[in-house]
N, CA, C and O atoms as a printed pandas DataFrame, in Angstrom:
     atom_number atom_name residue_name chain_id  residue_number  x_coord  y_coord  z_coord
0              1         N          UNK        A               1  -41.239  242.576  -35.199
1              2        CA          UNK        A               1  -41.434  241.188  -34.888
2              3         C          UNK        A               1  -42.296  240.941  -33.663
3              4         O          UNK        A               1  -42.847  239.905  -33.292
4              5         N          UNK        A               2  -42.275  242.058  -33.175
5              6        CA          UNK        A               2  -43.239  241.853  -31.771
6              7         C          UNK        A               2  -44.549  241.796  -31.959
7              8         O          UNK        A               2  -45.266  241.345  -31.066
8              9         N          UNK        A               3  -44.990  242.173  -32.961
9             10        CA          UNK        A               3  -46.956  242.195  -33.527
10            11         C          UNK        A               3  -47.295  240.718  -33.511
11            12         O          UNK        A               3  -48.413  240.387  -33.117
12            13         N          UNK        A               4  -46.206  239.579  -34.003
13            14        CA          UNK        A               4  -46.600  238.524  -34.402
14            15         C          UNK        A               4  -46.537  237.631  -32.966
15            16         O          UNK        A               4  -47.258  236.644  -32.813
16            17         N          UNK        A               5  -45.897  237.945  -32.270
17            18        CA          UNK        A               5  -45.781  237.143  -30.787
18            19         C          UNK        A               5  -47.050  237.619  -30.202
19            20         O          UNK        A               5  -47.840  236.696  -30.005
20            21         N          UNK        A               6  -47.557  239.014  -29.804
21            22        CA          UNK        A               6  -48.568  239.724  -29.273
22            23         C          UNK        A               6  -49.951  238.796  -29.937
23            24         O          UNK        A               6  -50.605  238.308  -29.015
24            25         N          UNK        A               7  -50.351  238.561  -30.924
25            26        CA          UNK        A               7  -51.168  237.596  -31.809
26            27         C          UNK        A               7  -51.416  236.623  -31.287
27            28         O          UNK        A               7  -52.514  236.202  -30.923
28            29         N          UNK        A               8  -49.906  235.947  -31.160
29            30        CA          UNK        A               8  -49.753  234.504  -30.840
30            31         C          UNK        A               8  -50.099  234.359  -29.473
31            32         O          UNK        A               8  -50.597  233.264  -29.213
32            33         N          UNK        A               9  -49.998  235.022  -28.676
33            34        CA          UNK        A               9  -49.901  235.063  -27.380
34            35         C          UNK        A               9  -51.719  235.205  -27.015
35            36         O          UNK        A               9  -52.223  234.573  -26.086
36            37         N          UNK        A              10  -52.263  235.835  -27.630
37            38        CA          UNK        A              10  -53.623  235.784  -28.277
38            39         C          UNK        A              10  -54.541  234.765  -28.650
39            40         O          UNK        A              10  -55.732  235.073  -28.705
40            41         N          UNK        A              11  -54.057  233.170  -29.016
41            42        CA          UNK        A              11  -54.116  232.372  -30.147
42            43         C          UNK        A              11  -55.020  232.921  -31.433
43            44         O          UNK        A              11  -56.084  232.437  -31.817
44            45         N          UNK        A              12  -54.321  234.045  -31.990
45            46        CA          UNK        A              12  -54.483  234.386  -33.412
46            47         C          UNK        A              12  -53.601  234.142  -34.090
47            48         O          UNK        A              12  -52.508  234.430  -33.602
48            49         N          UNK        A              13  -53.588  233.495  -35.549
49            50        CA          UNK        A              13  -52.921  233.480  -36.548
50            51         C          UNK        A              13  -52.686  234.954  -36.972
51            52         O          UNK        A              13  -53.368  235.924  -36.639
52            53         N          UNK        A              14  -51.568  234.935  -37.787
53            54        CA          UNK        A              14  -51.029  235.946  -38.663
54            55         C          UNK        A              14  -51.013  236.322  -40.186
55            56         O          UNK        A              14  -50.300  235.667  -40.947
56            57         N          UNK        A              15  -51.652  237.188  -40.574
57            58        CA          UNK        A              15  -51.488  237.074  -42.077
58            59         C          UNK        A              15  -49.894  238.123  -42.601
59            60         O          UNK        A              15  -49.731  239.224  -42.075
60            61         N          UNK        A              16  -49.282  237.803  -43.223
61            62        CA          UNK        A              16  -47.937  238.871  -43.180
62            63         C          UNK        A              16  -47.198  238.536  -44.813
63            64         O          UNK        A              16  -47.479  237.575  -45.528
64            65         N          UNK        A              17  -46.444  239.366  -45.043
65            66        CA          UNK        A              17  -46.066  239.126  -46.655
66            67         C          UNK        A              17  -44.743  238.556  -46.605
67            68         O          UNK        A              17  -44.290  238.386  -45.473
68            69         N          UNK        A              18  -44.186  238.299  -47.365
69            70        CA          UNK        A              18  -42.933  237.815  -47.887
70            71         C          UNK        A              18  -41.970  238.911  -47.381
71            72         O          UNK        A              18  -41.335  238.589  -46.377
72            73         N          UNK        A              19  -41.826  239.671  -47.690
73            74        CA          UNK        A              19  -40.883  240.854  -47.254
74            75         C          UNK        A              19  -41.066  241.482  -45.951
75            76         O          UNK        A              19  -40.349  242.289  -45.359
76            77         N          UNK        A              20  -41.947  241.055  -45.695
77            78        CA          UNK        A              20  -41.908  241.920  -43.795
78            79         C          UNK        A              20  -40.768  241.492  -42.744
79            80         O          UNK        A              20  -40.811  242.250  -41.775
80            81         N          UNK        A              21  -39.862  240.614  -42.642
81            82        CA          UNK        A              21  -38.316  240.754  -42.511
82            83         C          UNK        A              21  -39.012  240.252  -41.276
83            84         O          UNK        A              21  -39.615  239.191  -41.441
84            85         N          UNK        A              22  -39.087  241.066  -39.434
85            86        CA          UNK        A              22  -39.062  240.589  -38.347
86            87         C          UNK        A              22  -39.754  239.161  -38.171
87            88         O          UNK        A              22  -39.319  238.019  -38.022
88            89         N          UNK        A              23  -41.355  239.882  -38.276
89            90        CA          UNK        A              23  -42.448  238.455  -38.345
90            91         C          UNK        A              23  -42.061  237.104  -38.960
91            92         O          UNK        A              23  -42.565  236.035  -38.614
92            93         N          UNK        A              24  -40.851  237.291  -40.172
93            94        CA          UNK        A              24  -40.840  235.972  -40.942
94            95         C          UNK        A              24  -40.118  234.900  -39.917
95            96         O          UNK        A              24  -40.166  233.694  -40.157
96            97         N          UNK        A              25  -39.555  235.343  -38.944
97            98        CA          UNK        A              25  -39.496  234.241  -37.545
98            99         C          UNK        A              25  -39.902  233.742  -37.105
99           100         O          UNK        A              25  -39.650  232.574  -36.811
100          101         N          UNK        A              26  -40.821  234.446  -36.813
101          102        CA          UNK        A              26  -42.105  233.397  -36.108
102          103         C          UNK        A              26  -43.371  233.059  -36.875
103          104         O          UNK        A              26  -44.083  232.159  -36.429
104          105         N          UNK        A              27  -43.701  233.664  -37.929
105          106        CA          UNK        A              27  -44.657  233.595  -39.028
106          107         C          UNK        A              27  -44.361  232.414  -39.990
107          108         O          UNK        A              27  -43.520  232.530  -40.882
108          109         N          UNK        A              28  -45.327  230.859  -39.718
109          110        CA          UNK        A              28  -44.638  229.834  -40.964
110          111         C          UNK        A              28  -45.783  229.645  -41.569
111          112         O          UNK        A              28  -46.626  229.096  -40.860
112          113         N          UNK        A              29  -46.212  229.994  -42.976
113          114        CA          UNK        A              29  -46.861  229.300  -43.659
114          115         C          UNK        A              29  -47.686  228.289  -43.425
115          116         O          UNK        A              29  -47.205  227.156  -43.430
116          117         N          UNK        A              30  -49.202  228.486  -43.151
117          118        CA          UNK        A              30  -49.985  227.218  -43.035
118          119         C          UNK        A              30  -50.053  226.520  -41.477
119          120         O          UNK        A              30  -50.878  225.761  -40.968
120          121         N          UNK        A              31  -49.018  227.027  -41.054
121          122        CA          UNK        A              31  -48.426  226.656  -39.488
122          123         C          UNK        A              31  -48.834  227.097  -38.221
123          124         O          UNK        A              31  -49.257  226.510  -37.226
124          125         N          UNK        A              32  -48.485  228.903  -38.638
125          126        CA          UNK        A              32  -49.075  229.630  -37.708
126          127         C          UNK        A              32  -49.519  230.688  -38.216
127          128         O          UNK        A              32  -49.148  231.697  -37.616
128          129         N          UNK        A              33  -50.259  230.882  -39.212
129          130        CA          UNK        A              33  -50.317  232.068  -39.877
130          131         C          UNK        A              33  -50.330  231.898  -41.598
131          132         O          UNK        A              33  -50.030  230.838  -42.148
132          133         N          UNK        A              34  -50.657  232.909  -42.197
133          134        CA          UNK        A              34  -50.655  233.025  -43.925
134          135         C          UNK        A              34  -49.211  234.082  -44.064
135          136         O          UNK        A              34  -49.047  235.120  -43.422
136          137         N          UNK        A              35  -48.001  233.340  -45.346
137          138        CA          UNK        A              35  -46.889  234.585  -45.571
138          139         C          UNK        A              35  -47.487  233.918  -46.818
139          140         O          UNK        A              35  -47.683  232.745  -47.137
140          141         N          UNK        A              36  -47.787  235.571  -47.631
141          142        CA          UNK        A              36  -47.954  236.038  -49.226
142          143         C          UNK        A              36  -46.740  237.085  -49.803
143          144         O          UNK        A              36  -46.040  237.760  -49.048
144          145         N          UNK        A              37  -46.611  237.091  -51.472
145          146        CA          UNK        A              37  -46.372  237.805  -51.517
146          147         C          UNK        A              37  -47.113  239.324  -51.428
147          148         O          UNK        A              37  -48.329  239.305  -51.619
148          149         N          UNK        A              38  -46.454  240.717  -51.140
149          150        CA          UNK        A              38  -46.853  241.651  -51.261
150          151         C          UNK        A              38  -47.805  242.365  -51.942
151          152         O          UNK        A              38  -47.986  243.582  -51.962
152          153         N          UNK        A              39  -48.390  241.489  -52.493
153          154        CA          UNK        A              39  -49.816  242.126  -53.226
154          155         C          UNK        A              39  -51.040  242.016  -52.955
155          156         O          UNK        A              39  -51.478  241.039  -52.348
156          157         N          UNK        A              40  -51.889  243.144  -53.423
157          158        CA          UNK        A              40  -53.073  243.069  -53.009
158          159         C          UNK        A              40  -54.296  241.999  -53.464
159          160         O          UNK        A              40  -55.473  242.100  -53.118
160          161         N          UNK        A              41  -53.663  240.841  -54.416
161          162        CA          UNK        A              41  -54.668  240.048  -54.861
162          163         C          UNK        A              41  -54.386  238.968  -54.010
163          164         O          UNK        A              41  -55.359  238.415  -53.497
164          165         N          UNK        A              42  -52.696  238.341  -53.619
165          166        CA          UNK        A              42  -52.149  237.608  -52.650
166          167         C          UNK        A              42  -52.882  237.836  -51.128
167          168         O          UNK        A              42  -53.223  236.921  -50.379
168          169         N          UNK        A              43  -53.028  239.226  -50.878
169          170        CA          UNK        A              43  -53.175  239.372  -49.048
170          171         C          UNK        A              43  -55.374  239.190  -49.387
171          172         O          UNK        A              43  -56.293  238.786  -48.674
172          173         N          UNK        A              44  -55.316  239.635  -50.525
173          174        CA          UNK        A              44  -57.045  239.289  -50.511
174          175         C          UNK        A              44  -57.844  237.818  -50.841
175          176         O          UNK        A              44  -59.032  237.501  -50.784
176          177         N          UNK        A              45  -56.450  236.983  -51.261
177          178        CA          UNK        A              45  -56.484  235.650  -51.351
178          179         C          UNK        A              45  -56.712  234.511  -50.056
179          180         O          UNK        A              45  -57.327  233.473  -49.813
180          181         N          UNK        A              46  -55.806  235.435  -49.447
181          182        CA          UNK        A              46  -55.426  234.699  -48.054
182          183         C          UNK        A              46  -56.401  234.926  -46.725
183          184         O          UNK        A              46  -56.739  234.051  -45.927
184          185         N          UNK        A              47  -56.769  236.357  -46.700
185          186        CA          UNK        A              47  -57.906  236.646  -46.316
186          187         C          UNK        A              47  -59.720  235.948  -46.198
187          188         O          UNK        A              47  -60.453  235.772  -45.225
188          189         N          UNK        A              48  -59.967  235.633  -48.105
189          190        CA          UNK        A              48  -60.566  234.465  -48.499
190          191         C          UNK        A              48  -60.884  233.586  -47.582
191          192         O          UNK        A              48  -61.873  233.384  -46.877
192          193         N          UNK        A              49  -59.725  233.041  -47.744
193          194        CA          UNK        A              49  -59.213  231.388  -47.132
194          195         C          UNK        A              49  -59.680  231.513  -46.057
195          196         O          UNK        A              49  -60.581  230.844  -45.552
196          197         N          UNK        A              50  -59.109  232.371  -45.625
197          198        CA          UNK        A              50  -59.358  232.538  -43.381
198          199         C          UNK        A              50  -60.545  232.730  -43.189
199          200         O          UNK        A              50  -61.169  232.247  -42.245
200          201         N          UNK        A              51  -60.992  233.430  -44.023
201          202        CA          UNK        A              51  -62.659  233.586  -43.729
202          203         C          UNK        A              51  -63.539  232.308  -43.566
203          204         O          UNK        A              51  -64.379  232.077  -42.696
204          205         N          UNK        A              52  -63.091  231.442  -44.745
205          206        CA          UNK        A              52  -64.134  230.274  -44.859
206          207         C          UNK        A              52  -63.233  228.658  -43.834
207          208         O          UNK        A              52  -63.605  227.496  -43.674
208          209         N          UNK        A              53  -62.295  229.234  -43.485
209          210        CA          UNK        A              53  -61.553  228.070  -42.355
210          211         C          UNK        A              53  -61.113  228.646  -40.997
211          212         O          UNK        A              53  -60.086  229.223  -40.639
212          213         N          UNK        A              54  -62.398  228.241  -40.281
213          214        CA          UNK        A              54  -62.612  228.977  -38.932
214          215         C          UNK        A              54  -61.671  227.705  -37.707
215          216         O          UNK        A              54  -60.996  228.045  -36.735
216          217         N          UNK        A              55  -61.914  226.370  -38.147
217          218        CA          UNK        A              55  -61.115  225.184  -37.693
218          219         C          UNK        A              55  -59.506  225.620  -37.917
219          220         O          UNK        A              55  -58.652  225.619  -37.030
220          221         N          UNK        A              56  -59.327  225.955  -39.178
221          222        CA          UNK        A              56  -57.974  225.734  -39.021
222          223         C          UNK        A              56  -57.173  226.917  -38.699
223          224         O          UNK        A              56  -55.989  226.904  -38.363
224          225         N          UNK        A              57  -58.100  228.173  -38.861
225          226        CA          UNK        A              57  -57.599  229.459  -38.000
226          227         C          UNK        A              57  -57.476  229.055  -36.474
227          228         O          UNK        A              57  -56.529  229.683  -36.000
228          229         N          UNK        A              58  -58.015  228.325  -35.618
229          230        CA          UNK        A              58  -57.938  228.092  -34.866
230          231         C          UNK        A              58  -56.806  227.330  -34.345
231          232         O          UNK        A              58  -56.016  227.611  -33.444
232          233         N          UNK        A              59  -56.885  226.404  -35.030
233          234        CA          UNK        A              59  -55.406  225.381  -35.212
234          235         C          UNK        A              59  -54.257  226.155  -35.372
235          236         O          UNK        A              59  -53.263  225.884  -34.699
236          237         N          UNK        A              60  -54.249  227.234  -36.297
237          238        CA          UNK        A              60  -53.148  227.924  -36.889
238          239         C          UNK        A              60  -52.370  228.898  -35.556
239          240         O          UNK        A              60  -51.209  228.958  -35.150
240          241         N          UNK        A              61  -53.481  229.493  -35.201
241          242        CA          UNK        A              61  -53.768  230.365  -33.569
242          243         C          UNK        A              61  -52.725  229.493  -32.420
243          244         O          UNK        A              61  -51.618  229.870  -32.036
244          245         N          UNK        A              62  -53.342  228.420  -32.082
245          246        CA          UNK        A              62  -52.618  227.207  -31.070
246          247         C          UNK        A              62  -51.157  227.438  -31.300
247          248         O          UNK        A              62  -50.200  227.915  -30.690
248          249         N          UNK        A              63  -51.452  226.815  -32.600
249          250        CA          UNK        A              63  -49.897  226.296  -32.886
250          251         C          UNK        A              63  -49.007  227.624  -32.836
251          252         O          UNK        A              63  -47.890  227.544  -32.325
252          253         N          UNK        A              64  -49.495  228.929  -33.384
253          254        CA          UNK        A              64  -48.405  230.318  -32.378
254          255         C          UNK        A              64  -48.713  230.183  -31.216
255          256         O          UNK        A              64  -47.739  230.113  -30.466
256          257         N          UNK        A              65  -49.773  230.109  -30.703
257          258        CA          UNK        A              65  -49.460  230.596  -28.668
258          259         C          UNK        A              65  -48.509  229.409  -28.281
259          260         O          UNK        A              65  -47.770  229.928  -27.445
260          261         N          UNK        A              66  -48.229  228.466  -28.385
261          262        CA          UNK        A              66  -47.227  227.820  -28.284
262          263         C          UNK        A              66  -45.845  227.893  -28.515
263          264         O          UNK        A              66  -44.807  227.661  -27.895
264          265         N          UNK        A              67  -46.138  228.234  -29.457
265          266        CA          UNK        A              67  -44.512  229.109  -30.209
266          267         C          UNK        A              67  -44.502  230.179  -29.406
267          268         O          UNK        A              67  -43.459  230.223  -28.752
268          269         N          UNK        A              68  -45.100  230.892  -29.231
269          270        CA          UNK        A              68  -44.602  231.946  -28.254
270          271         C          UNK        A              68  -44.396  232.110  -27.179
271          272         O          UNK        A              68  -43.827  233.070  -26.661
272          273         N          UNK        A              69  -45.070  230.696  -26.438
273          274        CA          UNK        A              69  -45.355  230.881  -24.852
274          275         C          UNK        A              69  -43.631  230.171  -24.382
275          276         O          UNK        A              69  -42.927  230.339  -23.387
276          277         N          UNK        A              70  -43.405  229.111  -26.013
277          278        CA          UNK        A              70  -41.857  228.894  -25.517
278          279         C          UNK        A              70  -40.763  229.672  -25.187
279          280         O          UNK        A              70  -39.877  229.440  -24.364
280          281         N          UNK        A              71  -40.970  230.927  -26.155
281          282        CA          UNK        A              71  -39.579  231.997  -26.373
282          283         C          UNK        A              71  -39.598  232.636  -24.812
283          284         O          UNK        A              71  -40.471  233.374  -24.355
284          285         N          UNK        A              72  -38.410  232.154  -24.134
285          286        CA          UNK        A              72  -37.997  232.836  -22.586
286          287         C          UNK        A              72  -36.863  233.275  -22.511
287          288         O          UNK        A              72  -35.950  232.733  -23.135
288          289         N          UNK        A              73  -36.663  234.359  -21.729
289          290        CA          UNK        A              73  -35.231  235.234  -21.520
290          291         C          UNK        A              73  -34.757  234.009  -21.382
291          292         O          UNK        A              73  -34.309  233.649  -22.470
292          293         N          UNK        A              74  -34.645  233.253  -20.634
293          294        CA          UNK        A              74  -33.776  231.685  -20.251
294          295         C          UNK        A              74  -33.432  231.563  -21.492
295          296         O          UNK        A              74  -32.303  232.008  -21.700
296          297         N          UNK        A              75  -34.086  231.031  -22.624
297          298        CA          UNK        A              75  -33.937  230.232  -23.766
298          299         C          UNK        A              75  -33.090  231.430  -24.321
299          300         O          UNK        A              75  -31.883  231.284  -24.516
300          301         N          UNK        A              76  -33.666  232.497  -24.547
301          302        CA          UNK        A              76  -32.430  233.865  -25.470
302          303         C          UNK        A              76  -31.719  233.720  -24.814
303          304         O          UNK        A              76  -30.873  233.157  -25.509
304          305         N          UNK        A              77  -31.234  233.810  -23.650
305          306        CA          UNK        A              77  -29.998  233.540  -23.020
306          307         C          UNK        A              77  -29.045  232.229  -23.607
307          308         O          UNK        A              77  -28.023  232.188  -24.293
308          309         N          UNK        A              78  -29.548  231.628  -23.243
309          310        CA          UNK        A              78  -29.111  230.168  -23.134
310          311         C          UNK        A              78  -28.347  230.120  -24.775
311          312         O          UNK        A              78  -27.206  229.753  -25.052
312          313         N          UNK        A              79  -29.605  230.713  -25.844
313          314        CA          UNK        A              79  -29.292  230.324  -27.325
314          315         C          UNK        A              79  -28.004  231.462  -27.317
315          316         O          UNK        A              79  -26.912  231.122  -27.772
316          317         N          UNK        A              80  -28.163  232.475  -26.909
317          318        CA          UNK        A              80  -26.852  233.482  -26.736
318          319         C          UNK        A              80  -25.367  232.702  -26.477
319          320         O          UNK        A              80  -24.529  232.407  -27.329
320          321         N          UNK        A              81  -25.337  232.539  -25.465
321          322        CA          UNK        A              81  -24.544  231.425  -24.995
322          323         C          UNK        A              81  -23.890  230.877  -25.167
323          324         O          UNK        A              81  -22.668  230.990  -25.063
324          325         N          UNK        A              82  -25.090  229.408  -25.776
325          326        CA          UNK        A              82  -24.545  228.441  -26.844
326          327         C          UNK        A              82  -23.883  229.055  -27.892
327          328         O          UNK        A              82  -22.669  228.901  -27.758
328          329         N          UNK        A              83  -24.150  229.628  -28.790
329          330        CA          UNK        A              83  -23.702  230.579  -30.185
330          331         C          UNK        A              83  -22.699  231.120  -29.922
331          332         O          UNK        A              83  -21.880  231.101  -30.840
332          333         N          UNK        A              84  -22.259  231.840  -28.620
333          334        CA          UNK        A              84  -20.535  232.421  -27.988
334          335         C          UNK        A              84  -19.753  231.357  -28.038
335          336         O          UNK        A              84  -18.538  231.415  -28.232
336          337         N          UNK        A              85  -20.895  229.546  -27.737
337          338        CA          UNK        A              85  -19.122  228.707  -27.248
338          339         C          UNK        A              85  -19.151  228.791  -25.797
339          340         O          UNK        A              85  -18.159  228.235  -25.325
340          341         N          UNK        A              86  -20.200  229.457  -24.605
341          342        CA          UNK        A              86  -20.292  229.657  -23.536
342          343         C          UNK        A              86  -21.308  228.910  -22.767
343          344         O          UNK        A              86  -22.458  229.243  -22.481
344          345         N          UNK        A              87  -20.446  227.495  -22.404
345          346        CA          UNK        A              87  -21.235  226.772  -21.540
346          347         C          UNK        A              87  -21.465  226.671  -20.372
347          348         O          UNK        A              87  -20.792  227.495  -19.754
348          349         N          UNK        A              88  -22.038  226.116  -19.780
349          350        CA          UNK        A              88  -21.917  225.729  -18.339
350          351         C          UNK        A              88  -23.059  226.662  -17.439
351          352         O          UNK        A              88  -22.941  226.568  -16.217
352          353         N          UNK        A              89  -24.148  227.549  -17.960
353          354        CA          UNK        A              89  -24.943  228.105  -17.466
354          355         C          UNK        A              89  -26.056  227.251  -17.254
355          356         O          UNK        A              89  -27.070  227.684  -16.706
């Protein structure tokens, strides 16, 4: 899951499949990045796309470095925390 923050942190979008499990956290569809399924006509589809939309790769880019620049030990903490029932920090 750390490839896709490192990216973001970058403002690069992500291209990633359906099954890659960590990335699908921070990886949304159209958002910040391309999720396909696992095939090679899907990841050469998506590829396509990015090639000929340099605007919205860009857009796509933003919108992760943002997403990523939010995620802070504070906030994992904090969401830790909250989720125990452990307030008052």
């Amino acid at each position: 899951g750390y490839v896709p923050l490192e990216a973001f942190l970058s403002g690069k979008p992500v291209l990633t499949t359906d099954d890659a499990g960590g990335p699908l956290e921070f990886v949304r569809d159209g958002e910040t990045g391309f999720v396909v399924p696992p095939r090679a006509d899907a990841l050469g589809a998506a590829m396509r796309v990015a090639w000929k939309a340099d605007a919205a790769l860009s857009e796509m880019g933003e919108r992760g470095r943002l997403r990523a620049a939010s995620l802070t030990w504070d906030a994992a903490i904090s969401a830790l925390l909250d989720a125990a029932g452990i307030s008052g920090r």
